[in-house]
Biotite code that builds the C-alpha atoms (Angstrom):
import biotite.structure as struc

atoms = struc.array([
    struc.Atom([95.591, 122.761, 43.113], chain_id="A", res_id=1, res_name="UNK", atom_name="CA", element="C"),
    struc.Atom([92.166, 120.962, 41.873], chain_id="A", res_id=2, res_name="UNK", atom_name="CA", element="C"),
    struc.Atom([93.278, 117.867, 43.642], chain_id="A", res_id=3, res_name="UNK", atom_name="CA", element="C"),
    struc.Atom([93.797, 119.244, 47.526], chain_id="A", res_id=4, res_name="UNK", atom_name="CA", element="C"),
    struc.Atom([90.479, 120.735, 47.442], chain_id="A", res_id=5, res_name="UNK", atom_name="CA", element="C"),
    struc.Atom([88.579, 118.258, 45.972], chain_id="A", res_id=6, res_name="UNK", atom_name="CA", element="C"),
    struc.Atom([90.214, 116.211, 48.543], chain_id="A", res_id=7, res_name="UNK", atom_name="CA", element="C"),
    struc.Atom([88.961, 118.299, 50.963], chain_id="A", res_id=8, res_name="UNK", atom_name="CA", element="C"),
    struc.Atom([85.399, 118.589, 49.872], chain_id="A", res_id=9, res_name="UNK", atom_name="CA", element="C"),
    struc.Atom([85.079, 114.635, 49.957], chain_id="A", res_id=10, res_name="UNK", atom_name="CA", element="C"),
    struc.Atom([86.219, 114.853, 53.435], chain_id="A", res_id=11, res_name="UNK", atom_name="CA", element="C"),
    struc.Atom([84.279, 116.910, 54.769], chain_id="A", res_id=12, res_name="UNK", atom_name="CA", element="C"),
    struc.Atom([81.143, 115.021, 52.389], chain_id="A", res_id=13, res_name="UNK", atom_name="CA", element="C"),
    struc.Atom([82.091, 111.759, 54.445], chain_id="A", res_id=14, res_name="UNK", atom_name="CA", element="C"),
    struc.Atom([82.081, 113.563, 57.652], chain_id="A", res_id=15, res_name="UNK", atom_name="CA", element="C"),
    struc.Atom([78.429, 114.515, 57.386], chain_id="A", res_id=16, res_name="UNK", atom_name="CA", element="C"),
    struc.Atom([77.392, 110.726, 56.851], chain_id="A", res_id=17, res_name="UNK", atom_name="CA", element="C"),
    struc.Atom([79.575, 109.371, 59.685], chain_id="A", res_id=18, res_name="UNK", atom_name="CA", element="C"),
    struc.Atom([76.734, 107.784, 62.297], chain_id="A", res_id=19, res_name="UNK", atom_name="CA", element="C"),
    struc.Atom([78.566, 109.581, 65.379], chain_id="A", res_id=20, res_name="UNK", atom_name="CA", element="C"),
    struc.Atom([78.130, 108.047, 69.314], chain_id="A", res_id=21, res_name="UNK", atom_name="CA", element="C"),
    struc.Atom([75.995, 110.013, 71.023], chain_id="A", res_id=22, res_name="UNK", atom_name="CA", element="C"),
    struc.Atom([76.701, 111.119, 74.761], chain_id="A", res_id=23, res_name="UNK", atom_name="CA", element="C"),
    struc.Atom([75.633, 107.731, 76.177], chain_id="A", res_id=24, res_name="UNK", atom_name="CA", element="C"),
    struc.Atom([76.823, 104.926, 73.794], chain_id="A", res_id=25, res_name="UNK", atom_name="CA", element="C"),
    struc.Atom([80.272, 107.424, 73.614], chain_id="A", res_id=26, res_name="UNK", atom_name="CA", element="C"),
    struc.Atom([80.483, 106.939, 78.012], chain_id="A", res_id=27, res_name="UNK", atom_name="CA", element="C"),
    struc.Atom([79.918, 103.264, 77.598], chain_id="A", res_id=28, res_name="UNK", atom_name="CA", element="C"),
    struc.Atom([82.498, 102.500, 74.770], chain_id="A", res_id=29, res_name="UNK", atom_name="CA", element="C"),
    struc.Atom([84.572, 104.302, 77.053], chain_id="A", res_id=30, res_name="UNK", atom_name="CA", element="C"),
    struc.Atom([84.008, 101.922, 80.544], chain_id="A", res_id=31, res_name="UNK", atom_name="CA", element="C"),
    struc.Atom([84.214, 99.093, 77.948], chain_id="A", res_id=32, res_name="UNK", atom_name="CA", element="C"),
    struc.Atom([87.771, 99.903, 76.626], chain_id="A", res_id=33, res_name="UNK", atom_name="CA", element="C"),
    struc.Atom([88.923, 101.540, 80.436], chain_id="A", res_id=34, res_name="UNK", atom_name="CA", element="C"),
    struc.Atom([87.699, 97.855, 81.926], chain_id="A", res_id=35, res_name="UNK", atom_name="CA", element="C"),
    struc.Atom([89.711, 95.999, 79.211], chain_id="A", res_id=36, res_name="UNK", atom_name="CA", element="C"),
    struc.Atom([92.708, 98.188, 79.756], chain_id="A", res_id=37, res_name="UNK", atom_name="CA", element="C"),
    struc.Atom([93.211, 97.806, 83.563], chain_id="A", res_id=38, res_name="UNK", atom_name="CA", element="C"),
    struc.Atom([91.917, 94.076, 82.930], chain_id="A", res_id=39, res_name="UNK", atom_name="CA", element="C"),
    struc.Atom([95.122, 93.296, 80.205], chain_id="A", res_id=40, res_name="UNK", atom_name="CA", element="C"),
    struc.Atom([97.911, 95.627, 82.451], chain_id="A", res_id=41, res_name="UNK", atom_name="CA", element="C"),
    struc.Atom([96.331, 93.506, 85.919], chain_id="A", res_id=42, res_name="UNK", atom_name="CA", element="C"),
    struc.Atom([97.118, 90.051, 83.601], chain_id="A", res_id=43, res_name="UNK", atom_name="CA", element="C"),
    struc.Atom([100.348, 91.366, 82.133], chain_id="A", res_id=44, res_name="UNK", atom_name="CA", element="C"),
    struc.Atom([101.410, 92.651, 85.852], chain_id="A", res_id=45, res_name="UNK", atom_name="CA", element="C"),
    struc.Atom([100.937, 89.359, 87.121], chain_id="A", res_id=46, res_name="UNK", atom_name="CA", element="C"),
    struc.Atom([102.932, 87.509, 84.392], chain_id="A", res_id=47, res_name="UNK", atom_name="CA", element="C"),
    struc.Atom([105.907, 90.172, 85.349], chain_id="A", res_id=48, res_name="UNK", atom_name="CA", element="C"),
    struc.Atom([105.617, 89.639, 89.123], chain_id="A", res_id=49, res_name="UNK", atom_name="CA", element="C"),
    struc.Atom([105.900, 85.771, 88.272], chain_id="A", res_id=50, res_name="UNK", atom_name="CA", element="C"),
    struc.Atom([108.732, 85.458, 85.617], chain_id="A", res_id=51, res_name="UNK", atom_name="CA", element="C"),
    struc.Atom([110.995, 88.013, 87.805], chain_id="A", res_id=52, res_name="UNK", atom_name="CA", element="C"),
    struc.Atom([110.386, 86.114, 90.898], chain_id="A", res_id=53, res_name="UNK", atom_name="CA", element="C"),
    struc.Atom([111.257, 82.746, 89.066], chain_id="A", res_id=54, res_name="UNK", atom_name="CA", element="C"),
    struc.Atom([114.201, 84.841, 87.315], chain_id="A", res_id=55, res_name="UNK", atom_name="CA", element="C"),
    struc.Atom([115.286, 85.887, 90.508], chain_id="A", res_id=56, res_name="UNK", atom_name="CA", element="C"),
    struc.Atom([115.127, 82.109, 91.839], chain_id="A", res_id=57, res_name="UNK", atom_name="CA", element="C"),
    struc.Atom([117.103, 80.832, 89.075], chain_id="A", res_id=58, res_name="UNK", atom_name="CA", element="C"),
    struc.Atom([119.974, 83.215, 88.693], chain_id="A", res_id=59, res_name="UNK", atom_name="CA", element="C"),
    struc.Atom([120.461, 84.190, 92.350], chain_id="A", res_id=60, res_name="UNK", atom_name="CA", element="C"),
])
């Protein structure tokens, strides 16, 4: 039983050094990763529209 709690006392020892985001930097990661995301699914939406439309050409 020496080895879950020890487990859990380095945890928690690593927690209180982790450099968390404060309120700012965490709302600006988030725009950053919300822009990429829409970005990617807008490029990947495109591709779709294109290769179903030339799908739809060739087999119909």
């Amino acid at each position: 039983m020496a080895g879950p709690r020890k487990f859990a006392r380095d945890v928690r020892g690593e927690l209180r050094r982790v450099s968390w985001p404060n309120r700012e930097q965490l709302r600006q990661s988030t725009a950053v990763v919300l822009i990429i995301v829409l970005t990617l699914a807008a490029y990947v939406a495109v591709w779709d529209f294109l290769f179903g439309r030339l799908a739809r050409l060739i087999f119909t």
